[in-house]
mmCIF file of the N, C-alpha and C atoms, coordinates in Angstrom:
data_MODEL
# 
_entry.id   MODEL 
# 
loop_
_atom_site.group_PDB 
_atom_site.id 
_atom_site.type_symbol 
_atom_site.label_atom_id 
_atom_site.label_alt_id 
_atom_site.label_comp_id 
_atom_site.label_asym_id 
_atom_site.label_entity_id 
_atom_site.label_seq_id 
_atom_site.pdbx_PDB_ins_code 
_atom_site.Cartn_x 
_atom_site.Cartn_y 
_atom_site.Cartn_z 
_atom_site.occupancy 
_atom_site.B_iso_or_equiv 
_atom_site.pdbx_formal_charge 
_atom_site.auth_seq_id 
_atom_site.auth_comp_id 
_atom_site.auth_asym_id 
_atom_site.auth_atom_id 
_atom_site.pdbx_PDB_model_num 
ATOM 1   N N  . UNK A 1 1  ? 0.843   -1.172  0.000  1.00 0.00 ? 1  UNK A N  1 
ATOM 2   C CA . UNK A 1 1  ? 0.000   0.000   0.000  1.00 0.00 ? 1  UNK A CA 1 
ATOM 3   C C  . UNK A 1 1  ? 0.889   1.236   0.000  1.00 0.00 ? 1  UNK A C  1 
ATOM 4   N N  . UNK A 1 2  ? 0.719   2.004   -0.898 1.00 0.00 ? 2  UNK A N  1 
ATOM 5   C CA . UNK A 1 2  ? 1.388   3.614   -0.925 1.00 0.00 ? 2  UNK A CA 1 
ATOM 6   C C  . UNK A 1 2  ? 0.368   4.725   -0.335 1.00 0.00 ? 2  UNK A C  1 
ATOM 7   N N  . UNK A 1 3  ? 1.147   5.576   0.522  1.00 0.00 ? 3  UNK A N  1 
ATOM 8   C CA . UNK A 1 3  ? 0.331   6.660   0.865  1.00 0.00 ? 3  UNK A CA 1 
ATOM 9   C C  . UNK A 1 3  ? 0.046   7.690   -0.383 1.00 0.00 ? 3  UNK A C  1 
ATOM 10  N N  . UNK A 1 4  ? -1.063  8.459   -0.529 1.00 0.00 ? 4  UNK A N  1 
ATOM 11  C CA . UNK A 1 4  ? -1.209  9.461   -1.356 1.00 0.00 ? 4  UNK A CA 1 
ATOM 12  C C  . UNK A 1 4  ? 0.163   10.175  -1.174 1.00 0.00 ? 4  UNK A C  1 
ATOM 13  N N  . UNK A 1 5  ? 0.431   10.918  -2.300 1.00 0.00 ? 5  UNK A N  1 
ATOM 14  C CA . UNK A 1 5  ? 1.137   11.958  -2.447 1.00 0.00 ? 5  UNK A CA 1 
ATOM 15  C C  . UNK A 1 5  ? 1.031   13.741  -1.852 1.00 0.00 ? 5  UNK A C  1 
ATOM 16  N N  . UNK A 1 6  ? 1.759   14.365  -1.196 1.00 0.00 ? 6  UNK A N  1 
ATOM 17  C CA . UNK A 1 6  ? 1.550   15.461  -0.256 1.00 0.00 ? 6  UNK A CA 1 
ATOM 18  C C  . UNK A 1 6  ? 2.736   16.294  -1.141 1.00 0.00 ? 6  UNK A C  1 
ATOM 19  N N  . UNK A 1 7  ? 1.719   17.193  -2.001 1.00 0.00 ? 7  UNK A N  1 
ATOM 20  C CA . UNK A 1 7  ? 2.039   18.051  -3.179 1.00 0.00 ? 7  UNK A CA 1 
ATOM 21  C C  . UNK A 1 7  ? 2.865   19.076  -2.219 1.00 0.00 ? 7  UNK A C  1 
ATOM 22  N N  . UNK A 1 8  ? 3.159   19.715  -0.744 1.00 0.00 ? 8  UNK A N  1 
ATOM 23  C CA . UNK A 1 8  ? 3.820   20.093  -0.315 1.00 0.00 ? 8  UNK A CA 1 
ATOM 24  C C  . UNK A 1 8  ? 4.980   20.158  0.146  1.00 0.00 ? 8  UNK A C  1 
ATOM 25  N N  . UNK A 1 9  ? 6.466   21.094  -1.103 1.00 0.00 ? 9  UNK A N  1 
ATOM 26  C CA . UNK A 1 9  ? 7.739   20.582  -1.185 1.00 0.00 ? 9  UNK A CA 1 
ATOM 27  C C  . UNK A 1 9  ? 8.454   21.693  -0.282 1.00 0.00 ? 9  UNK A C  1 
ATOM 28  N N  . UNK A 1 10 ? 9.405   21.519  0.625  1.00 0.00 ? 10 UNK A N  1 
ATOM 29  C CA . UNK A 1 10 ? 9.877   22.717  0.747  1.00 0.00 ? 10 UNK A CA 1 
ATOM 30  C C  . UNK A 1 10 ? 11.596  22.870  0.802  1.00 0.00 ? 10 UNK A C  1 
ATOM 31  N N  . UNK A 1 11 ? 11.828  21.820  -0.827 1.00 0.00 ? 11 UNK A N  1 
ATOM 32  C CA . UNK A 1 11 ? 13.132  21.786  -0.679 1.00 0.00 ? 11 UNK A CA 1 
ATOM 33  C C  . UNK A 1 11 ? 13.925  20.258  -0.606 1.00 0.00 ? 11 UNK A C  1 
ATOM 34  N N  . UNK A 1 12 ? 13.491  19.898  0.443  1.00 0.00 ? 12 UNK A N  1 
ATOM 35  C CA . UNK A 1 12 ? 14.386  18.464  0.239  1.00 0.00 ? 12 UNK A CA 1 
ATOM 36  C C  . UNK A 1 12 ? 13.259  17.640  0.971  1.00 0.00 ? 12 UNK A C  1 
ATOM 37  N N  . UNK A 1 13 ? 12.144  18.186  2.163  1.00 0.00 ? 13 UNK A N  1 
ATOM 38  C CA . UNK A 1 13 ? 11.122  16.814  2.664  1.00 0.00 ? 13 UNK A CA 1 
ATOM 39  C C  . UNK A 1 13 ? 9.949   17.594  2.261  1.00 0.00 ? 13 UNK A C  1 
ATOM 40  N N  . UNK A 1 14 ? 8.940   16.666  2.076  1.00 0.00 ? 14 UNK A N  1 
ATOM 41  C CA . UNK A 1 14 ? 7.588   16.657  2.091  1.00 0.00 ? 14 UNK A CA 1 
ATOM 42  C C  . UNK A 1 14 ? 7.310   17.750  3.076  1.00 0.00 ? 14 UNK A C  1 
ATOM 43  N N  . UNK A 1 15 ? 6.131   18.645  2.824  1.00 0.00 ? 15 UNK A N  1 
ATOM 44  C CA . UNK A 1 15 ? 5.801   19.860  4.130  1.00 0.00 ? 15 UNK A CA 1 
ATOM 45  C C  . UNK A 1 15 ? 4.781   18.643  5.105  1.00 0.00 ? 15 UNK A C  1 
ATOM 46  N N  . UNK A 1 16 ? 4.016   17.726  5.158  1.00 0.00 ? 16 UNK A N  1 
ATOM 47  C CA . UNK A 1 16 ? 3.408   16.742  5.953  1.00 0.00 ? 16 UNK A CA 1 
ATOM 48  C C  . UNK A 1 16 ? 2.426   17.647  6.650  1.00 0.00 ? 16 UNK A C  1 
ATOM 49  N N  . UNK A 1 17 ? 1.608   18.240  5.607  1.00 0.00 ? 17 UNK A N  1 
ATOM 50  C CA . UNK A 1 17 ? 0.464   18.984  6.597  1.00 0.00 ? 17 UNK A CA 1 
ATOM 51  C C  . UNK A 1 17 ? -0.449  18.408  6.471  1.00 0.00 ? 17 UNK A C  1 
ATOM 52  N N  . UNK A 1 18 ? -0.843  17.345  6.327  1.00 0.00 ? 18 UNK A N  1 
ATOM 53  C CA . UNK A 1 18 ? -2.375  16.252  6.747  1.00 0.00 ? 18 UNK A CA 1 
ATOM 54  C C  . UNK A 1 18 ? -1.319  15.085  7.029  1.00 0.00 ? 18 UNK A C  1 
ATOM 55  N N  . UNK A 1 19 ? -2.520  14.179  7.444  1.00 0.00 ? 19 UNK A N  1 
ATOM 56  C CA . UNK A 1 19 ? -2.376  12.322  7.588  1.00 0.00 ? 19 UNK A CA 1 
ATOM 57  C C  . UNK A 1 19 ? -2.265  11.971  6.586  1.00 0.00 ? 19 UNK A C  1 
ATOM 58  N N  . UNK A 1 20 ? -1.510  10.944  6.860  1.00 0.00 ? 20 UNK A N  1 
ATOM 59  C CA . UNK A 1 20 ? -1.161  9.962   5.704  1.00 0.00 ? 20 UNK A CA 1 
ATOM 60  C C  . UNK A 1 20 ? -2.764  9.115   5.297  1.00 0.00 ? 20 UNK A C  1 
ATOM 61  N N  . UNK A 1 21 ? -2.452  8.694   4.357  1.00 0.00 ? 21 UNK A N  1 
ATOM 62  C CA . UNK A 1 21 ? -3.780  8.222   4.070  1.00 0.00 ? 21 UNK A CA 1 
ATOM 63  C C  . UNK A 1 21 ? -3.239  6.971   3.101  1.00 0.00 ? 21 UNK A C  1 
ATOM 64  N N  . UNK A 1 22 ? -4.358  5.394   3.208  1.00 0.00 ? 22 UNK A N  1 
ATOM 65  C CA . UNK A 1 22 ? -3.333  4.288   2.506  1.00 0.00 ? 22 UNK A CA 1 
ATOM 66  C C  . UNK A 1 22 ? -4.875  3.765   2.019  1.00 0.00 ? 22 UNK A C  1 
ATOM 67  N N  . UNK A 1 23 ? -5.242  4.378   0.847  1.00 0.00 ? 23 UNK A N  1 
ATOM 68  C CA . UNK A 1 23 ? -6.506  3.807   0.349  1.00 0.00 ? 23 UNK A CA 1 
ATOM 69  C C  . UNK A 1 23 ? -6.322  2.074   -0.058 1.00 0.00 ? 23 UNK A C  1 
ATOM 70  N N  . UNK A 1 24 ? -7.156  0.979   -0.407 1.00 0.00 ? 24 UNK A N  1 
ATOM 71  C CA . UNK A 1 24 ? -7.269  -0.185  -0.730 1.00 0.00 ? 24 UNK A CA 1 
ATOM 72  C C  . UNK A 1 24 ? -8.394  -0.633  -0.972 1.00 0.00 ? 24 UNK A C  1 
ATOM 73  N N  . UNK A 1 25 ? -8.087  -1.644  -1.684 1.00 0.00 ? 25 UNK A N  1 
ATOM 74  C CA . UNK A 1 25 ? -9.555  -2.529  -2.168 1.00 0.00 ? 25 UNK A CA 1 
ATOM 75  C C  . UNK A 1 25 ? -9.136  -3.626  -1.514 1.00 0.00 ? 25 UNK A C  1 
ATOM 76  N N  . UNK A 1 26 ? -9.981  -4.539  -0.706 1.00 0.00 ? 26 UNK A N  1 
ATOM 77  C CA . UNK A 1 26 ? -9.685  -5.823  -0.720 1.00 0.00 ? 26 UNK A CA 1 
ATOM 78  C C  . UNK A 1 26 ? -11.375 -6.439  -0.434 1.00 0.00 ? 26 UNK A C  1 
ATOM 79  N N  . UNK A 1 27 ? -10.767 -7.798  -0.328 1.00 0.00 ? 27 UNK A N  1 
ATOM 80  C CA . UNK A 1 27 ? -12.055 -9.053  -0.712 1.00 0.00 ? 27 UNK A CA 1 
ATOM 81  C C  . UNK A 1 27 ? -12.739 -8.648  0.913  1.00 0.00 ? 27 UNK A C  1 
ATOM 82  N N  . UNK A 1 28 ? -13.693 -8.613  1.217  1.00 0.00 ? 28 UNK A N  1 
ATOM 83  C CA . UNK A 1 28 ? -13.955 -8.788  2.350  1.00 0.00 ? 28 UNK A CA 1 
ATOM 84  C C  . UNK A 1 28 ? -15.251 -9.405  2.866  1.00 0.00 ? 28 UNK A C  1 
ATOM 85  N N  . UNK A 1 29 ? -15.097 -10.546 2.436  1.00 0.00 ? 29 UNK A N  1 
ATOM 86  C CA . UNK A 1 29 ? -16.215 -11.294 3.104  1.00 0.00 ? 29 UNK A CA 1 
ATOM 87  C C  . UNK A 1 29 ? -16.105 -11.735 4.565  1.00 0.00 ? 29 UNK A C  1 
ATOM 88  N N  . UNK A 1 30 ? -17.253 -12.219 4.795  1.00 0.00 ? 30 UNK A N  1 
ATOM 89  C CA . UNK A 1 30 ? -17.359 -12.385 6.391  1.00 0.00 ? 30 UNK A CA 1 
ATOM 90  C C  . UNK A 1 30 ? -15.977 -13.570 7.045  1.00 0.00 ? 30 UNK A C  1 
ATOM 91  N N  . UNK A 1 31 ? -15.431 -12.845 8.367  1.00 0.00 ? 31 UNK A N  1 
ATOM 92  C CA . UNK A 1 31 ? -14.649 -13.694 9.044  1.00 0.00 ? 31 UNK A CA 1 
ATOM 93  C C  . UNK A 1 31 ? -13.319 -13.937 8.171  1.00 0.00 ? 31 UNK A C  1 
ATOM 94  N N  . UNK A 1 32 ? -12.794 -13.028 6.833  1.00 0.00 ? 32 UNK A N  1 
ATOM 95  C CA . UNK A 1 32 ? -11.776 -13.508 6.100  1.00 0.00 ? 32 UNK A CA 1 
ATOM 96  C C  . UNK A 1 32 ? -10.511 -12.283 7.080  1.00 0.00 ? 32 UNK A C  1 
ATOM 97  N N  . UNK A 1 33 ? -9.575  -13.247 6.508  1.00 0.00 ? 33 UNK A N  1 
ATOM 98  C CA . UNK A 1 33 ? -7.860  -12.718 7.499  1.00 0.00 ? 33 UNK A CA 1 
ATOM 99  C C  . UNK A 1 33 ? -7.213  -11.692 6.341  1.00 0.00 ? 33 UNK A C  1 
ATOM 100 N N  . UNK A 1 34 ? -6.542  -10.927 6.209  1.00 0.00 ? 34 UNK A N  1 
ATOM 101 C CA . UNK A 1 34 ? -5.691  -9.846  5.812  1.00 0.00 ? 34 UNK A CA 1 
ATOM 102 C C  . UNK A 1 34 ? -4.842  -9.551  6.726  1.00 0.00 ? 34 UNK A C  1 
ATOM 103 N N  . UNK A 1 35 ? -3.239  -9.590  5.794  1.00 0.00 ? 35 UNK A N  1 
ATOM 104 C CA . UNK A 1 35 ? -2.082  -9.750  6.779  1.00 0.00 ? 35 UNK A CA 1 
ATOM 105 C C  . UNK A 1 35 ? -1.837  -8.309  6.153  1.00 0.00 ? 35 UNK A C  1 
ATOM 106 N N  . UNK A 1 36 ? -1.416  -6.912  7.363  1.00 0.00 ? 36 UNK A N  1 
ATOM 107 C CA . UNK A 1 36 ? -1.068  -5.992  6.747  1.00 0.00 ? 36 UNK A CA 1 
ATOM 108 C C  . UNK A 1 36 ? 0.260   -5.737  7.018  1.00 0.00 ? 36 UNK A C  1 
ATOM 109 N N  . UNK A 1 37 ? 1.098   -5.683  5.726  1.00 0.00 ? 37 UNK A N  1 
ATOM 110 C CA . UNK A 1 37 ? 2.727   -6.040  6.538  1.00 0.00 ? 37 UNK A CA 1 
ATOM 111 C C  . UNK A 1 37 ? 3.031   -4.308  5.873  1.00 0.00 ? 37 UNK A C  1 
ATOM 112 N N  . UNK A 1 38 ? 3.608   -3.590  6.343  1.00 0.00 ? 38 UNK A N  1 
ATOM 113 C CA . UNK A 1 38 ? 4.322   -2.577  6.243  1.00 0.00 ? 38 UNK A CA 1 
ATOM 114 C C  . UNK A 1 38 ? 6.085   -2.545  6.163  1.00 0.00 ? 38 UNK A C  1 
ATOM 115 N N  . UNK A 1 39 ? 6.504   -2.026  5.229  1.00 0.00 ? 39 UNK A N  1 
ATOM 116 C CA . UNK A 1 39 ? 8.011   -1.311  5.115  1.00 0.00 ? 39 UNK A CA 1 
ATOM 117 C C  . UNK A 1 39 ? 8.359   -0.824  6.115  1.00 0.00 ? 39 UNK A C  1 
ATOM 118 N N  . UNK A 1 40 ? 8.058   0.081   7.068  1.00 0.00 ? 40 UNK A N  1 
ATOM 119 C CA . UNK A 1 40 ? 8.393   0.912   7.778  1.00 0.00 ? 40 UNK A CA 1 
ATOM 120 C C  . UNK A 1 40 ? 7.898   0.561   9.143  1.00 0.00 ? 40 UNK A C  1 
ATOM 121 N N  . UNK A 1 41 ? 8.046   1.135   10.242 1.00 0.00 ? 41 UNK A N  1 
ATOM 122 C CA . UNK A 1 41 ? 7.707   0.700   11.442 1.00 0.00 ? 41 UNK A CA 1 
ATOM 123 C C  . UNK A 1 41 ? 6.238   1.064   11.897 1.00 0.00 ? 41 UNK A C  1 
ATOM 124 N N  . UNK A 1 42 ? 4.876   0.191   11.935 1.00 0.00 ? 42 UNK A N  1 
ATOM 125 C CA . UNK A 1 42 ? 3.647   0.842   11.870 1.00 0.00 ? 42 UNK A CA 1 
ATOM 126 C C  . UNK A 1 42 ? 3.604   1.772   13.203 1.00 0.00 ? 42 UNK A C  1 
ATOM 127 N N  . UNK A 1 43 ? 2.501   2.465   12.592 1.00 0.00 ? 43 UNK A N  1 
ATOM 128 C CA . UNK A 1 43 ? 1.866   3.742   13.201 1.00 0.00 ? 43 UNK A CA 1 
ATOM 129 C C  . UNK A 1 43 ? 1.507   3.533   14.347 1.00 0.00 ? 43 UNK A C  1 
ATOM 130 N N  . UNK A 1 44 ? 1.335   4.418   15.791 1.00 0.00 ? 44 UNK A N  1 
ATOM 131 C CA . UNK A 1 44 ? 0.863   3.777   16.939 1.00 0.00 ? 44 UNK A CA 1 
ATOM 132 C C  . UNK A 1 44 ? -0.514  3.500   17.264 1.00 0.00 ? 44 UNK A C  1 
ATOM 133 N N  . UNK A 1 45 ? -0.994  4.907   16.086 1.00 0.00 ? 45 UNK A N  1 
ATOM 134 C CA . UNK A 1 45 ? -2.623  5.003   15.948 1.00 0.00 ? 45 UNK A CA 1 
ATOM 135 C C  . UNK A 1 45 ? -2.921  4.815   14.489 1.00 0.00 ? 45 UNK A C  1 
ATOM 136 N N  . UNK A 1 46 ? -3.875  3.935   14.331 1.00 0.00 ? 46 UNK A N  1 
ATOM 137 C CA . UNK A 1 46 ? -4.180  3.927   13.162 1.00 0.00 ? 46 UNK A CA 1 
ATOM 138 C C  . UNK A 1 46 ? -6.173  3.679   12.866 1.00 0.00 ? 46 UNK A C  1 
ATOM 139 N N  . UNK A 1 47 ? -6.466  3.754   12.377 1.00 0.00 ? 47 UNK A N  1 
ATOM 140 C CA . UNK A 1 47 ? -8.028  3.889   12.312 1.00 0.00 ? 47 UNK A CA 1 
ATOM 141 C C  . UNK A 1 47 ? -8.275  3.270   10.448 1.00 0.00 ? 47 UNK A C  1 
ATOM 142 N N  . UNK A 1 48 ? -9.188  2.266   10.765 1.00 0.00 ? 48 UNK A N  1 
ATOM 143 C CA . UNK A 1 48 ? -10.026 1.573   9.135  1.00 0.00 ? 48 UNK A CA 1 
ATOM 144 C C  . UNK A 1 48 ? -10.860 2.074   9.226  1.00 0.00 ? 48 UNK A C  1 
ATOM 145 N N  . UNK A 1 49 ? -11.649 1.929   8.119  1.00 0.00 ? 49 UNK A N  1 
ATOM 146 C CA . UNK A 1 49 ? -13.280 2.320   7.353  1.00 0.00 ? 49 UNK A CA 1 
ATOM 147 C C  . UNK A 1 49 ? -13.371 1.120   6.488  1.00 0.00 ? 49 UNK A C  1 
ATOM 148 N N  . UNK A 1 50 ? -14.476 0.718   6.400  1.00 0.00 ? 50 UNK A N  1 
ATOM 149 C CA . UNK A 1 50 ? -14.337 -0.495  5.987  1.00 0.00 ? 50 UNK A CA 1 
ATOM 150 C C  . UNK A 1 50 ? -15.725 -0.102  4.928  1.00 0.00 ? 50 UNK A C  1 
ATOM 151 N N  . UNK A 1 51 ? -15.998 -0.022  3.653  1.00 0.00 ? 51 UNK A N  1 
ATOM 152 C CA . UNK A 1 51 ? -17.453 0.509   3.090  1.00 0.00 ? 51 UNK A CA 1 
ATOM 153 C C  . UNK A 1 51 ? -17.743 -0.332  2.041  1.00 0.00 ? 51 UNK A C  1 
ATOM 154 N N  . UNK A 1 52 ? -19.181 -0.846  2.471  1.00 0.00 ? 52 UNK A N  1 
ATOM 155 C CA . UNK A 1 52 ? -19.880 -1.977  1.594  1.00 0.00 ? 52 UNK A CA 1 
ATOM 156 C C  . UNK A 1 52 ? -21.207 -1.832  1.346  1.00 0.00 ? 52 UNK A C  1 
ATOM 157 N N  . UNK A 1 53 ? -21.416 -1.826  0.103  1.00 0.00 ? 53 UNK A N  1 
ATOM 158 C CA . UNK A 1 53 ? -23.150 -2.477  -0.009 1.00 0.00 ? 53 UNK A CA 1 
ATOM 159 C C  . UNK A 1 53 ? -23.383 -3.763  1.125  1.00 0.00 ? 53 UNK A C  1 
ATOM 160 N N  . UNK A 1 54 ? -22.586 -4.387  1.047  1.00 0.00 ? 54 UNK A N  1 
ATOM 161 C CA . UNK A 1 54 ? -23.005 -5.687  1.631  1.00 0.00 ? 54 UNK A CA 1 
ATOM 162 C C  . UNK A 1 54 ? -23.631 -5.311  3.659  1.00 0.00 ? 54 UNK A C  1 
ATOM 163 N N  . UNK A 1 55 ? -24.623 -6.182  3.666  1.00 0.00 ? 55 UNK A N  1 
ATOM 164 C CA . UNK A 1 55 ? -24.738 -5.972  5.580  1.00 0.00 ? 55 UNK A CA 1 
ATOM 165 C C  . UNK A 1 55 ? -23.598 -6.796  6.256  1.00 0.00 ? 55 UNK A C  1 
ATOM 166 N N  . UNK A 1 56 ? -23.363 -7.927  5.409  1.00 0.00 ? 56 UNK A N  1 
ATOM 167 C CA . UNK A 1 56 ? -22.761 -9.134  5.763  1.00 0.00 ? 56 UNK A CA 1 
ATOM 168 C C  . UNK A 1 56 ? -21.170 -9.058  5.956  1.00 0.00 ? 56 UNK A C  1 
ATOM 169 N N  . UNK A 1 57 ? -20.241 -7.979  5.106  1.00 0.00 ? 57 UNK A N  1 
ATOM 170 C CA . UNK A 1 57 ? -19.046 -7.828  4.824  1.00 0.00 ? 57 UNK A CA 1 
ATOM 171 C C  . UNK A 1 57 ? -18.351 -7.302  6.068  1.00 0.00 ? 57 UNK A C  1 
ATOM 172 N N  . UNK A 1 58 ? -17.421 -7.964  6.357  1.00 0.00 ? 58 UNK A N  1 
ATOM 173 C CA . UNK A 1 58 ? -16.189 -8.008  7.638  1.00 0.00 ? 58 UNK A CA 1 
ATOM 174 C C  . UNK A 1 58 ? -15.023 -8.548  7.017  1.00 0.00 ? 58 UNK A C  1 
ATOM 175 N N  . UNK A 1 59 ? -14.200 -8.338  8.293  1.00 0.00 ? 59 UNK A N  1 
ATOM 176 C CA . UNK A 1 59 ? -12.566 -9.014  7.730  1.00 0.00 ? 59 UNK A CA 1 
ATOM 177 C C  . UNK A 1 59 ? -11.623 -8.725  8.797  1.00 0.00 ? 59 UNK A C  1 
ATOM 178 N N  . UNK A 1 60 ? -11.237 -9.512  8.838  1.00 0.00 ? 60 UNK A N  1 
ATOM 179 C CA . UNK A 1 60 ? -9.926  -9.191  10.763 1.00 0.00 ? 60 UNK A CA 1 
ATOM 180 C C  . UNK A 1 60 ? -8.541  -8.868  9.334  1.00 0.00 ? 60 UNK A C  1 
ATOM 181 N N  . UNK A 1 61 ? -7.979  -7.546  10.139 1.00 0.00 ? 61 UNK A N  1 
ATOM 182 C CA . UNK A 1 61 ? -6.881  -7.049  9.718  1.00 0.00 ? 61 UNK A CA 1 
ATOM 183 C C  . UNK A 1 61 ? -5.887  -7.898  10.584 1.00 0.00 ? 61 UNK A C  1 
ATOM 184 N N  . UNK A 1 62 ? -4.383  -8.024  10.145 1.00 0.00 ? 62 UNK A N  1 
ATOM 185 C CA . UNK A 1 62 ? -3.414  -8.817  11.260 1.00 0.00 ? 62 UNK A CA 1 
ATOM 186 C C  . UNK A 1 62 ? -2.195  -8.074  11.038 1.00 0.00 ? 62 UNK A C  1 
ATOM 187 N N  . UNK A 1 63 ? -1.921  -7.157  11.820 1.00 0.00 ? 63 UNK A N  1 
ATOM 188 C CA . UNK A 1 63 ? -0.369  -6.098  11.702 1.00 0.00 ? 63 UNK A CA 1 
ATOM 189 C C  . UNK A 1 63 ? 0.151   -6.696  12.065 1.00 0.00 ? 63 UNK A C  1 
ATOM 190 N N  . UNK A 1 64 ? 1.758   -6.851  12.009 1.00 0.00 ? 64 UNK A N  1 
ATOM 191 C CA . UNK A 1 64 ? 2.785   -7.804  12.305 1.00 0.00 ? 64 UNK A CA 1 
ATOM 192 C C  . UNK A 1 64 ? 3.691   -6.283  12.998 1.00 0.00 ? 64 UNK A C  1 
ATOM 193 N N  . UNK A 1 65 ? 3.668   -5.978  14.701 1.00 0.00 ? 65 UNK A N  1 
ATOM 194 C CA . UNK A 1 65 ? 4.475   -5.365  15.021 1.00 0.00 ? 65 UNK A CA 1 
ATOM 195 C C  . UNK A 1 65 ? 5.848   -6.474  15.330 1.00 0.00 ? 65 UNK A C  1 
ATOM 196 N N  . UNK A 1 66 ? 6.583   -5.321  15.388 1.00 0.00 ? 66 UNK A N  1 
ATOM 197 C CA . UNK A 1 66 ? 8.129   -5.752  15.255 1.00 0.00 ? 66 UNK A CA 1 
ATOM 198 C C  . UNK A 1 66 ? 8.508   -5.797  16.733 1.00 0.00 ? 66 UNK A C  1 
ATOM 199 N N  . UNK A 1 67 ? 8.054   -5.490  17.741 1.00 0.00 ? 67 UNK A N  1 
ATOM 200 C CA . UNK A 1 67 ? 7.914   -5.869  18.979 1.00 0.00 ? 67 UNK A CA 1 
ATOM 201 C C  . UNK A 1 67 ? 6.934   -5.369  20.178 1.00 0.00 ? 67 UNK A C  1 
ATOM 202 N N  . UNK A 1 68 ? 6.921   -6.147  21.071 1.00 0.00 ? 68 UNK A N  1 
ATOM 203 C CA . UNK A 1 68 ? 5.478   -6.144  22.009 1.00 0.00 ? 68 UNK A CA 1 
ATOM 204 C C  . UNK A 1 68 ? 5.558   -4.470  22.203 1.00 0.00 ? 68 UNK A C  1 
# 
């Protein structure tokens, strides 16, 4: 997953004036697993939205921190 792009340059870093944001599609039927592995060291807070026609649609996310 790539974060959107943050059109704010000021030289050599990103200006980082909003949240990152990591849009996706995935399958999500009821009770299915998704392993979310990240490059970088995950976030401490992080928040899903999960949006379906379906009533029925769920899915357990599984982050792999790098320690307790």
């Amino acid at each position: 997953m790539n974060s959107m792009m943050d059109h704010t340059w000021d030289g050599f870093y990103a200006g980082q004036i909003r949240l990152s944001r990591f849009p996706g599609i995935i399958n999500a039927k009821p009770k299915s697993v998704h392993w979310l592995n990240m490059t970088g060291t995950p976030a401490k807070k992080m928040r899903f939205k999960l949006s379906s026609i379906s009533k029925t649609a769920g899915v357990i996310i599984k982050i792999p921190y790098p320690g307790a």
